[in-house]
DRENPA-3360 file (N, C-alpha, C; in nm, 2 decimals, always signed):
BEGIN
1 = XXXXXXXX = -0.63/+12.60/+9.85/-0.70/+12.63/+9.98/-0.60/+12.68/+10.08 ~ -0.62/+12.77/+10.12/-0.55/+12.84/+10.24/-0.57/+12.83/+10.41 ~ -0.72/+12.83/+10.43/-0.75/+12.84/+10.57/-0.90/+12.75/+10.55 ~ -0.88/+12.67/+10.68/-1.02/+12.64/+10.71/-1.06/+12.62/+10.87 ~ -1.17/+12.68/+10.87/-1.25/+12.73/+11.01/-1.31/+12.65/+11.04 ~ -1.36/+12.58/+11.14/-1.43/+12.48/+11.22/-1.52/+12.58/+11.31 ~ -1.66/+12.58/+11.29/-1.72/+12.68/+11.39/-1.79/+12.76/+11.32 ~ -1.92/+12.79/+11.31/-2.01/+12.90/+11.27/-2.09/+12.98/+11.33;
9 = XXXXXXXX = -2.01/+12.98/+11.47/-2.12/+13.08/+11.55/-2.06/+13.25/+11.57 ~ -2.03/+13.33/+11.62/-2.05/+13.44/+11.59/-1.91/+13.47/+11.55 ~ -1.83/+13.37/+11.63/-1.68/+13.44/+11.60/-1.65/+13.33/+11.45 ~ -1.69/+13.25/+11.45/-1.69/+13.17/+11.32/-1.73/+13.30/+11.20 ~ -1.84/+13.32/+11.21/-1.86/+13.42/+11.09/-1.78/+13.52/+11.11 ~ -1.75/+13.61/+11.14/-1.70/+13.69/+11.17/-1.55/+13.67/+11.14 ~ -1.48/+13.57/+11.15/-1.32/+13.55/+11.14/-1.37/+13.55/+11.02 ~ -1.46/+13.43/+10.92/-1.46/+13.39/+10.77/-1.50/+13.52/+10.73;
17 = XXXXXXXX = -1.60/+13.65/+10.75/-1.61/+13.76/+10.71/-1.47/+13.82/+10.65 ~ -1.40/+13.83/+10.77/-1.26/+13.93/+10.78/-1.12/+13.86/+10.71 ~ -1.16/+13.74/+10.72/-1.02/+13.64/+10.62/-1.07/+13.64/+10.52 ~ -1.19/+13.66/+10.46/-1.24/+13.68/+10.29/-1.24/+13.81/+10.26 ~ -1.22/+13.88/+10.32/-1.21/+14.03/+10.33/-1.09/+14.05/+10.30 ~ -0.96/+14.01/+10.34/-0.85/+13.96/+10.26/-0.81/+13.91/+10.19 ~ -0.93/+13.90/+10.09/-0.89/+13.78/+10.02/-0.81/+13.64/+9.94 ~ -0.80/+13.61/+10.15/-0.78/+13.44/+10.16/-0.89/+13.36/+10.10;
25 = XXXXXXXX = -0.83/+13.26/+10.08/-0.91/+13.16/+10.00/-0.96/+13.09/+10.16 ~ -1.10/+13.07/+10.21/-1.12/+12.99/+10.26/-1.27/+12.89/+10.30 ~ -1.24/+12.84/+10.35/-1.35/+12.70/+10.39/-1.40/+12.68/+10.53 ~ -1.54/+12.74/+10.52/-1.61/+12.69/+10.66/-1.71/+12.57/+10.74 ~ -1.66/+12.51/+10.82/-1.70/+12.39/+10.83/-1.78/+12.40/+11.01 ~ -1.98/+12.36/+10.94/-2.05/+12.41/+11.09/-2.12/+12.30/+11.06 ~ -2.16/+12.22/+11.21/-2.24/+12.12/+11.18/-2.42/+12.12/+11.21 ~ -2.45/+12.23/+11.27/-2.59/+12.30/+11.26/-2.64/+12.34/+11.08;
33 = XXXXXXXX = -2.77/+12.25/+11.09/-2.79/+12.26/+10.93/-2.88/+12.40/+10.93 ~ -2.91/+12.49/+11.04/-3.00/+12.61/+11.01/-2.86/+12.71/+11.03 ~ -2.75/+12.71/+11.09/-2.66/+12.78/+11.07/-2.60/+12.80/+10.99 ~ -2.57/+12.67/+10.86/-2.51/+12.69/+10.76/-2.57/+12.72/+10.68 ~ -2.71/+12.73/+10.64/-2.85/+12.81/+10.56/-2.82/+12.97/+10.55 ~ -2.80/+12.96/+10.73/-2.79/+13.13/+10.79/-2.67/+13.21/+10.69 ~ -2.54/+13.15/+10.67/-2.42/+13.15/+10.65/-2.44/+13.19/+10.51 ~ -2.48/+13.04/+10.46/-2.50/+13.07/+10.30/-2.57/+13.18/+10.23;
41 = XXXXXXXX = -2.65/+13.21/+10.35/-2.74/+13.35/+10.26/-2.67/+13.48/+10.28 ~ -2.61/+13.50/+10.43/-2.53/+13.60/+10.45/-2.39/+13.61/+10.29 ~ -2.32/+13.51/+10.34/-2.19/+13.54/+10.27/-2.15/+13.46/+10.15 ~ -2.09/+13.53/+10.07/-2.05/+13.43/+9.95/-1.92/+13.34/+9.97 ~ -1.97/+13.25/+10.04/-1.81/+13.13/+10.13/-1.86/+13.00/+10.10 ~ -1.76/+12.88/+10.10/-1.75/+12.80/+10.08/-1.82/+12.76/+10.22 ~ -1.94/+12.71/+10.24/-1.98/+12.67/+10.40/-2.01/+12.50/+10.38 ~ -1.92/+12.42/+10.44/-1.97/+12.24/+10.44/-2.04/+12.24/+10.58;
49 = XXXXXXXX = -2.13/+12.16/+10.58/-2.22/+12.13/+10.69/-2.22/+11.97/+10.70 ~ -2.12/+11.98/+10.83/-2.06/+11.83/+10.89/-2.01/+11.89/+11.01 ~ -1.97/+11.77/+11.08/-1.89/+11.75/+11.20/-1.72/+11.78/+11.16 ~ -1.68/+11.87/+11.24/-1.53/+11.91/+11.22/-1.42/+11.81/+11.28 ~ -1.48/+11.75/+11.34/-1.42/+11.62/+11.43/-1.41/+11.49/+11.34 ~ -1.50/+11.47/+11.23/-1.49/+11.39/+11.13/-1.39/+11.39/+11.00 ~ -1.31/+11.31/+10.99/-1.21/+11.31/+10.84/-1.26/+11.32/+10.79 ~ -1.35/+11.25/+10.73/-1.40/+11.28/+10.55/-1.47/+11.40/+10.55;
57 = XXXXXXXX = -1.49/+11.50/+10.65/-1.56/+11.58/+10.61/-1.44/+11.69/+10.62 ~ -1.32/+11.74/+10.72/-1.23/+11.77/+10.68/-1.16/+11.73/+10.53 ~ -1.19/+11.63/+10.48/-1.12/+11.61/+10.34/-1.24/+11.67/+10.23 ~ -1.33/+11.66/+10.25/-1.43/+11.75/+10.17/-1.39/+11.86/+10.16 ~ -1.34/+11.94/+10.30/-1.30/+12.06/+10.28/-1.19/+12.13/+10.20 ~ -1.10/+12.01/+10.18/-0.97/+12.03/+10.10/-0.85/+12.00/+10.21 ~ -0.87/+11.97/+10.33/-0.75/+11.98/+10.43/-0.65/+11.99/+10.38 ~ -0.59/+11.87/+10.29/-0.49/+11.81/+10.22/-0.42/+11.92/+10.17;
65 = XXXXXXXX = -0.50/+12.02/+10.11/-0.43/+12.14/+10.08/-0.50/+12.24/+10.12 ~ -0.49/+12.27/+10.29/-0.49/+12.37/+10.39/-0.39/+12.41/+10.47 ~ -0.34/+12.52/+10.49/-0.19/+12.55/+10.56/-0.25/+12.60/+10.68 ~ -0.38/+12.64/+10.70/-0.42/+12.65/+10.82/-0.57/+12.62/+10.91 ~ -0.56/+12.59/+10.99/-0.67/+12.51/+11.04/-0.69/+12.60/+11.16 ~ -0.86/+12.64/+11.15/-0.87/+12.73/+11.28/-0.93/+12.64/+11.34 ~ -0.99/+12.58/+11.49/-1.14/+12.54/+11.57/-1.17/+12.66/+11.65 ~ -1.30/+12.68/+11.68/-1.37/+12.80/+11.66/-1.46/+12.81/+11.75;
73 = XXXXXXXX = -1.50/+12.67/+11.79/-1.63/+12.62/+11.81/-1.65/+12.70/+11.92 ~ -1.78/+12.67/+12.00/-1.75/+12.73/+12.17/-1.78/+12.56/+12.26 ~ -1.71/+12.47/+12.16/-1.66/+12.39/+12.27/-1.48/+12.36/+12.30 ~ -1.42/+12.38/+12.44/-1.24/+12.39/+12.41/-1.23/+12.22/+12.37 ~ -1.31/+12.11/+12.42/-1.29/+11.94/+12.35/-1.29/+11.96/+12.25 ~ -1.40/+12.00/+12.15/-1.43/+11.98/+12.01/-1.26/+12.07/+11.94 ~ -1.25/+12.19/+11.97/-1.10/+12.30/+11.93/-1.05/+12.16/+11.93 ~ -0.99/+12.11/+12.07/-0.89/+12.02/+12.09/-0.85/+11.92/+11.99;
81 = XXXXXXXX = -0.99/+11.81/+11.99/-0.99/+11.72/+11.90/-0.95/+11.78/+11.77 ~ -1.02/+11.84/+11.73/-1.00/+11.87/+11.59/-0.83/+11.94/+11.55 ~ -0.77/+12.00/+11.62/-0.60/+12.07/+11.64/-0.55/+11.94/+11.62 ~ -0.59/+11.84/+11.72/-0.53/+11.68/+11.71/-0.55/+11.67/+11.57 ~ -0.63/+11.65/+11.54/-0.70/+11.54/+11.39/-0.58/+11.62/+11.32 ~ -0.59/+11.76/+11.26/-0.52/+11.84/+11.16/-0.35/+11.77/+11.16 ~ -0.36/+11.82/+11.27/-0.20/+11.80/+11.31/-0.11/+11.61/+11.31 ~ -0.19/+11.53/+11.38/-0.16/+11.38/+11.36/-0.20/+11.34/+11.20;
89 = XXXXXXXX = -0.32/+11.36/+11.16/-0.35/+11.30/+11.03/-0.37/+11.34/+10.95 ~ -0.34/+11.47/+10.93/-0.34/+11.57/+10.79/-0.21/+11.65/+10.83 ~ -0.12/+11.62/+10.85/+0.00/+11.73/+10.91/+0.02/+11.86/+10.88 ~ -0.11/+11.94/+10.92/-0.10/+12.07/+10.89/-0.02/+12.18/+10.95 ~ +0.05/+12.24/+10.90/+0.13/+12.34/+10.94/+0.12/+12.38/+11.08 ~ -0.01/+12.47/+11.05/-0.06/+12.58/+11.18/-0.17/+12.53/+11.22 ~ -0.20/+12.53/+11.33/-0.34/+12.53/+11.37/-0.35/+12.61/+11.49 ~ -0.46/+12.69/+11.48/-0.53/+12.79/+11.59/-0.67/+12.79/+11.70;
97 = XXXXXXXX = -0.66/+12.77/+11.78/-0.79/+12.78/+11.85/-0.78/+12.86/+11.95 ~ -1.00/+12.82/+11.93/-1.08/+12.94/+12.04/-1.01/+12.84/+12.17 ~ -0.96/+12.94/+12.30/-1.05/+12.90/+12.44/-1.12/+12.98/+12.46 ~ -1.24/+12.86/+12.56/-1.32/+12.96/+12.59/-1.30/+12.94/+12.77 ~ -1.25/+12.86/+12.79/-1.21/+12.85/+12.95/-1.07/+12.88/+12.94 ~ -1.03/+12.98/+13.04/-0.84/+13.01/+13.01/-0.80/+12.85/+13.09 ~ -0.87/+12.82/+13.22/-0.80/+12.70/+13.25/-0.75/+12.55/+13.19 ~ -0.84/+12.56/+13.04/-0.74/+12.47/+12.97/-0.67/+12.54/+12.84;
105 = XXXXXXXX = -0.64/+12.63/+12.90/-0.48/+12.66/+12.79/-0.37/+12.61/+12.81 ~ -0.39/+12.55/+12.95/-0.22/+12.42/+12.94/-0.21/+12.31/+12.85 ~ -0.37/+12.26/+12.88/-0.41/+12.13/+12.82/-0.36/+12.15/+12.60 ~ -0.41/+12.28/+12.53/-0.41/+12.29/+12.45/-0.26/+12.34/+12.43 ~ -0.21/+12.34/+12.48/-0.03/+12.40/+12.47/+0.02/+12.21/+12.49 ~ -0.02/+12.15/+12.59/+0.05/+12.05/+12.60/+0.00/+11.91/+12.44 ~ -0.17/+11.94/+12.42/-0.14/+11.89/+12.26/-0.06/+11.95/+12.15 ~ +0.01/+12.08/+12.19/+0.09/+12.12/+12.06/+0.01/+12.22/+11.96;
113 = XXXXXXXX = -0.11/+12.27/+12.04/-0.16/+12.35/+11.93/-0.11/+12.47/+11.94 ~ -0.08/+12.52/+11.78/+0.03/+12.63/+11.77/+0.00/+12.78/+11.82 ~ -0.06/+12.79/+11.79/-0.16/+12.93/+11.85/-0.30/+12.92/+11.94 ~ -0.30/+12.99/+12.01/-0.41/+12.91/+12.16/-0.46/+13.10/+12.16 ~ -0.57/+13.10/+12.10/-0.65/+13.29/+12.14/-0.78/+13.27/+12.16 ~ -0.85/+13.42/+12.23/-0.99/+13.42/+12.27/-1.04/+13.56/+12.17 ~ -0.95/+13.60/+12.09/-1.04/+13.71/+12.04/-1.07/+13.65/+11.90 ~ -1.17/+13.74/+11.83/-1.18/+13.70/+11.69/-1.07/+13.79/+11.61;
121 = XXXXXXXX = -1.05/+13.89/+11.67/-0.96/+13.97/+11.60/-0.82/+13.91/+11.60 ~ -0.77/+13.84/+11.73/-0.65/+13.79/+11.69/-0.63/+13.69/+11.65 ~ -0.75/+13.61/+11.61/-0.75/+13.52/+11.50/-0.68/+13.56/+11.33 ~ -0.82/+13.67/+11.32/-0.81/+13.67/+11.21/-0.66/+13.73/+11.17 ~ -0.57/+13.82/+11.28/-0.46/+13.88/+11.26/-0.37/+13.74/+11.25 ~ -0.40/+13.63/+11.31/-0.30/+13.51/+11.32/-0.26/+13.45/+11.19 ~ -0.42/+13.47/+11.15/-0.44/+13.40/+11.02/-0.39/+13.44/+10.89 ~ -0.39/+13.59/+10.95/-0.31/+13.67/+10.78/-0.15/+13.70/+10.81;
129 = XXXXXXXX = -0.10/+13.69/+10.91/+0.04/+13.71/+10.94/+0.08/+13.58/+10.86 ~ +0.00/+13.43/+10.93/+0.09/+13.34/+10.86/+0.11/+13.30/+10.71 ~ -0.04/+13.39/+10.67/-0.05/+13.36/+10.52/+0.04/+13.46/+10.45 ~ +0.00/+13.56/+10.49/+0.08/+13.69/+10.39/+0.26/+13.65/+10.40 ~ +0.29/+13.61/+10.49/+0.42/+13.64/+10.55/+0.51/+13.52/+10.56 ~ +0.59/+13.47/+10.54/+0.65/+13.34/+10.55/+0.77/+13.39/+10.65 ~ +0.82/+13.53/+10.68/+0.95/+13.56/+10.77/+0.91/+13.59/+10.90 ~ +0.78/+13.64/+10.92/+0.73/+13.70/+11.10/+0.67/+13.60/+11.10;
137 = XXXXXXXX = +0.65/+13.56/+11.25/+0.57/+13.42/+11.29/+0.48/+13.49/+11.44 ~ +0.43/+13.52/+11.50/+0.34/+13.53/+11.60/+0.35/+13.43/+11.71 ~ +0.45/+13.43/+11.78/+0.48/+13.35/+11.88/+0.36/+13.34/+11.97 ~ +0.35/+13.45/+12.06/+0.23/+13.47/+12.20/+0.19/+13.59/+12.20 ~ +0.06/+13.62/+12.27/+0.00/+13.73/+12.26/-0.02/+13.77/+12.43 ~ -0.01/+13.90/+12.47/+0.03/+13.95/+12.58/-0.10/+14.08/+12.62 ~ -0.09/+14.10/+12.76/-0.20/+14.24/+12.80/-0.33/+14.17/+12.70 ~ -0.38/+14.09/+12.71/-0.54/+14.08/+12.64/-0.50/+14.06/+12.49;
145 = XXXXXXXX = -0.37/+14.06/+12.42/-0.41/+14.07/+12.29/-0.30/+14.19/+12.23 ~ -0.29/+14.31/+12.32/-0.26/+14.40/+12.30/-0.10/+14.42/+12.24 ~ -0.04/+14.30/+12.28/+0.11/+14.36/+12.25/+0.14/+14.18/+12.19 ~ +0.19/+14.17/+12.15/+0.26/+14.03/+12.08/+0.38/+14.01/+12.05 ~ +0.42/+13.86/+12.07/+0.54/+13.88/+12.08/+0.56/+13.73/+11.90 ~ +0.71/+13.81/+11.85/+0.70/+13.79/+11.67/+0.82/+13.72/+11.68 ~ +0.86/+13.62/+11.61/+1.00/+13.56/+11.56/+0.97/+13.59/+11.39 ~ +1.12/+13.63/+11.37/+1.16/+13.68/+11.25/+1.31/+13.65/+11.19;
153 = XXXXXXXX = +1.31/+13.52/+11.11/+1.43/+13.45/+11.11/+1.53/+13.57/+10.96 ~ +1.59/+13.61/+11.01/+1.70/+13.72/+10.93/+1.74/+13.63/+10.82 ~ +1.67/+13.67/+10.70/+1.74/+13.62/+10.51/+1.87/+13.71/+10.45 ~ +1.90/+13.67/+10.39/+2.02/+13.76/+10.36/+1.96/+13.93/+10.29 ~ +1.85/+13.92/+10.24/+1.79/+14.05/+10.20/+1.74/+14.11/+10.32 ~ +1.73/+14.04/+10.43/+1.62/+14.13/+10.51/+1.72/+14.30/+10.52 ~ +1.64/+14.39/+10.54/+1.68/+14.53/+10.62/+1.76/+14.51/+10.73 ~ +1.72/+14.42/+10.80/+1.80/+14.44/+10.97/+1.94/+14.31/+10.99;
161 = XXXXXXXX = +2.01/+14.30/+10.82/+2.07/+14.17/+10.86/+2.19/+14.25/+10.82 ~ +2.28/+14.26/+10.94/+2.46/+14.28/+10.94/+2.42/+14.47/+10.99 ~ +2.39/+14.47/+11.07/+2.27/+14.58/+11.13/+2.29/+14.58/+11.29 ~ +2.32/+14.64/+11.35/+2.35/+14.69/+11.51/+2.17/+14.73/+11.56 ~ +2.17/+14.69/+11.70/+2.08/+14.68/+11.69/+2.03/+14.85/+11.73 ~ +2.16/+14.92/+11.79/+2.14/+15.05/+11.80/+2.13/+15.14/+11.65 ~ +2.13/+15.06/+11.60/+2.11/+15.15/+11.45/+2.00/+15.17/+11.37 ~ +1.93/+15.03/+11.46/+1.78/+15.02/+11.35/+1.69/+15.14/+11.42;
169 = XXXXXXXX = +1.59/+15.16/+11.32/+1.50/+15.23/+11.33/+1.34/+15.17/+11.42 ~ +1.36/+15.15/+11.52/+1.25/+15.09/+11.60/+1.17/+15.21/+11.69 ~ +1.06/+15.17/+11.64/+0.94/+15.24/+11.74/+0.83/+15.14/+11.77 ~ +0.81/+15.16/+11.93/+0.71/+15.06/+11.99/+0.73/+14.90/+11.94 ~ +0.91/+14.88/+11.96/+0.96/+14.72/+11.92/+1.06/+14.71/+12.05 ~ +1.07/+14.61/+12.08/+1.16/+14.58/+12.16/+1.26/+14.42/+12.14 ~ +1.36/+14.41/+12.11/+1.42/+14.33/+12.06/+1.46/+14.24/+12.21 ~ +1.42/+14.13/+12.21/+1.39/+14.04/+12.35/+1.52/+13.95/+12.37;
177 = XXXXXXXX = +1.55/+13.92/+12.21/+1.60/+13.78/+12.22/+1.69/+13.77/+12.03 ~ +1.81/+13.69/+12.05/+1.86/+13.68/+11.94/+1.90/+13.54/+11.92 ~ +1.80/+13.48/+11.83/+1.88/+13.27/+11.88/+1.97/+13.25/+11.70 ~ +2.12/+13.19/+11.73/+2.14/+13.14/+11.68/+2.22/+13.02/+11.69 ~ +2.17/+12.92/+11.59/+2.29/+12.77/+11.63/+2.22/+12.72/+11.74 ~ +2.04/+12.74/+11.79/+2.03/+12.73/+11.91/+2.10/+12.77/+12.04 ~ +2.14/+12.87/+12.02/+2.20/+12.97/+12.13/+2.13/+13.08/+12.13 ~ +2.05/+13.15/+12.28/+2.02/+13.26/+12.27/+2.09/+13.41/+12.30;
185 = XXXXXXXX = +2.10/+13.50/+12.25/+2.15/+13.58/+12.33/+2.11/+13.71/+12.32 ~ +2.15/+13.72/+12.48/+2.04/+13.83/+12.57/+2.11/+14.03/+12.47 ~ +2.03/+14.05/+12.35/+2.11/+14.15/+12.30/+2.13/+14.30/+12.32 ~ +2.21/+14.36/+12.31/+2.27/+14.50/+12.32/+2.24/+14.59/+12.23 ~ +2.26/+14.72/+12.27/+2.27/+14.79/+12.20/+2.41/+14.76/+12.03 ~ +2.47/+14.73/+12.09/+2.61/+14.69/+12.00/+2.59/+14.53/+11.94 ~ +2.53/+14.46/+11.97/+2.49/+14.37/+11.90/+2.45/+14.32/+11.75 ~ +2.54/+14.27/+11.67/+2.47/+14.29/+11.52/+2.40/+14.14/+11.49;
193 = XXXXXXXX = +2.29/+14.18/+11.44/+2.22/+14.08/+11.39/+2.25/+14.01/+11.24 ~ +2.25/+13.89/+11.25/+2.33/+13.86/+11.13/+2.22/+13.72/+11.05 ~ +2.27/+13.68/+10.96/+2.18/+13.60/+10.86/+2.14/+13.49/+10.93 ~ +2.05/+13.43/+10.98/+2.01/+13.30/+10.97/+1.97/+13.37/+11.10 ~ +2.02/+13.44/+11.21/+1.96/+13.45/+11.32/+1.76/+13.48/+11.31 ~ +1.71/+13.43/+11.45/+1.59/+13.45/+11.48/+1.58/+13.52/+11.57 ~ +1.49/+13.64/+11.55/+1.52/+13.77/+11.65/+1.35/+13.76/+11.67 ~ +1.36/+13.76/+11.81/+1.22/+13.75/+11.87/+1.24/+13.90/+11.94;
201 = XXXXXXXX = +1.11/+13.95/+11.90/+1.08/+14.11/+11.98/+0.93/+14.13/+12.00 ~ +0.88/+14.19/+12.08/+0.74/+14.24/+12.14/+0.71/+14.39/+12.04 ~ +0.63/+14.38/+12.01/+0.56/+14.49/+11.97/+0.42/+14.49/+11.90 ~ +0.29/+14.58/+11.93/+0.18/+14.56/+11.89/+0.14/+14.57/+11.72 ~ +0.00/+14.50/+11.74/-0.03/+14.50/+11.60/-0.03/+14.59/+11.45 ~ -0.02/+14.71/+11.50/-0.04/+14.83/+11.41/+0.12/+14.84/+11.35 ~ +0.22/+14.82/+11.49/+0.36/+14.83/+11.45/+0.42/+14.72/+11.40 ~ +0.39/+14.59/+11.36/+0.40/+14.49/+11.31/+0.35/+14.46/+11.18;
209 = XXXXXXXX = +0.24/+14.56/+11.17/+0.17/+14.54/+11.02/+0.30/+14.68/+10.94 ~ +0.34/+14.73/+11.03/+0.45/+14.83/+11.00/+0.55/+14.77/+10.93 ~ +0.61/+14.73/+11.04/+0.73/+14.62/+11.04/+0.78/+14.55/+10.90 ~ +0.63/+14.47/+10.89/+0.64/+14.41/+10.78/+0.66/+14.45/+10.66 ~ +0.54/+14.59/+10.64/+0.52/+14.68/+10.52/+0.69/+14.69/+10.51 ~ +0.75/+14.77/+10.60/+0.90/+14.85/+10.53/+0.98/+14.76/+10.48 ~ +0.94/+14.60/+10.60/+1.08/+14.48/+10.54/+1.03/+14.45/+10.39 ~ +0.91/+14.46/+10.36/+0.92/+14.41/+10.20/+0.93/+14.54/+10.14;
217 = XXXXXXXX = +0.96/+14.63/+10.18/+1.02/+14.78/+10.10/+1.16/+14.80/+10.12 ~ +1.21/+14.73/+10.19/+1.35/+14.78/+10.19/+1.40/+14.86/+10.28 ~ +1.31/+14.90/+10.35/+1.31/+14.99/+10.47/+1.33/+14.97/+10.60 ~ +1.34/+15.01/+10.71/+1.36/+15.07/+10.88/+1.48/+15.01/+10.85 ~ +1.61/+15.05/+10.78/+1.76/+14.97/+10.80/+1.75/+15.05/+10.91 ~ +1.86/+15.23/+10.91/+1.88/+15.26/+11.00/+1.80/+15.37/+11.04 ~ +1.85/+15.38/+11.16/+1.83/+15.50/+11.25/+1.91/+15.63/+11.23 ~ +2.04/+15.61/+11.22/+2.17/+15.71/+11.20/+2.22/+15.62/+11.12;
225 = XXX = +2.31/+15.67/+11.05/+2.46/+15.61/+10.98/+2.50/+15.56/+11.12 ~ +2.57/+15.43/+11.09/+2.62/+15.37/+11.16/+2.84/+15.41/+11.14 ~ +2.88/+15.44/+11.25/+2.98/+15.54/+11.25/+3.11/+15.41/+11.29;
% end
């Protein structure tokens, strides 16, 4: 089991549409029994019809072996509880939720829930960055959605490791931040990025699905020969 969604109303289907469309493995969990009728006839998905706020019906779902937990719902209590439940008694990796009031996005930052969004699209983007990818992480999302900002811990194969930062090949990236040893530093052009460092940079979705593509090809080292 890979992902499971709490919520079957329009952004509920619609995220489980577009994450089965990738073919993620996942599990939808709505507690309207004419919603999940609706569901079952539309899509070929795994739909449980229960309370998302309830254990045993999270354990129906497979939690135990879920790496990601969306809440969906269009209530931000029910998101809340449920981020709680995943995270205290199923210690799930990631968990994601809807707001639907921006005024409690402190409240959901201060339980610790890892990703806090209002679109369906940057759900379902959250949800395949963490699954496809174990090196880019999706820190926060910026301008509506529009630009995001990525941590990317440097493996000794990556492209950009023992690499100047004036050398790499970046378009619509902006390199923010370099943490190593828990030390940040604010980086240069002359700056080399090295193994184990975490390089947090801003740049939008299109160039991130970029990003990714070339690092598992071997690609964007440089820009010029480095002289």
């Amino acid at each position: 089991m890979d992902a499971i969604i709490i919520g079957g109303g329009k952004i509920g289907y619609n995220l489980l549409k577009t994450v089965k469309e990738r073919n993620h493995n996942v599990v939808l969990i709505e507690k309207e029994n004419n919603t999940c009728f609706k569901l079952a006839e539309t899509l070929d998905a795994n739909i449980i019809c229960g309370d998302g706020t309830d254990p045993e019906v999270l354990l129906d779902a497979g939690i135990n072996n879920a790496e990601i937990v969306a809440a969906v719902t269009g209530t931000d209590e029910e998101n809340m509880v449920i981020c709680q439940i995943a995270k205290v008694s199923f210690n799930i990796k990631k968990t994601i939720a809807r707001v639907n009031n921006p005024k409690n996005i402190s409240m959901f930052k201060a339980l610790g829930v890892d990703r806090i969004v209002c679109s369906t699209a940057l759900i379902a983007d959250m949800i395949k960055y963490e699954l496809d990818n174990e090196e880019y992480k999706v820190i926060q999302t910026f301008e509506r959605g529009s630009m995001i900002l990525v941590e990317v811990v440097i493996s000794q194969n990556h492209p950009w490791c023992n690499c100047k930062i004036k050398d790499l090949a970046l378009q619509e990236c902006v390199i923010v931040s370099i943490i190593n040893n828990e030390k940040a530093t604010y980086p240069k052009g002359d700056t080399l990025i090295c193994e184990n460092d975490a390089v947090l940079f801003i740049t939008d979705h299109l160039n991130l699905q970029s990003l990714m593509e070339k690092s598992s090809n071997g690609g964007m080292r440089y820009a010029k020969k480095r002289g």
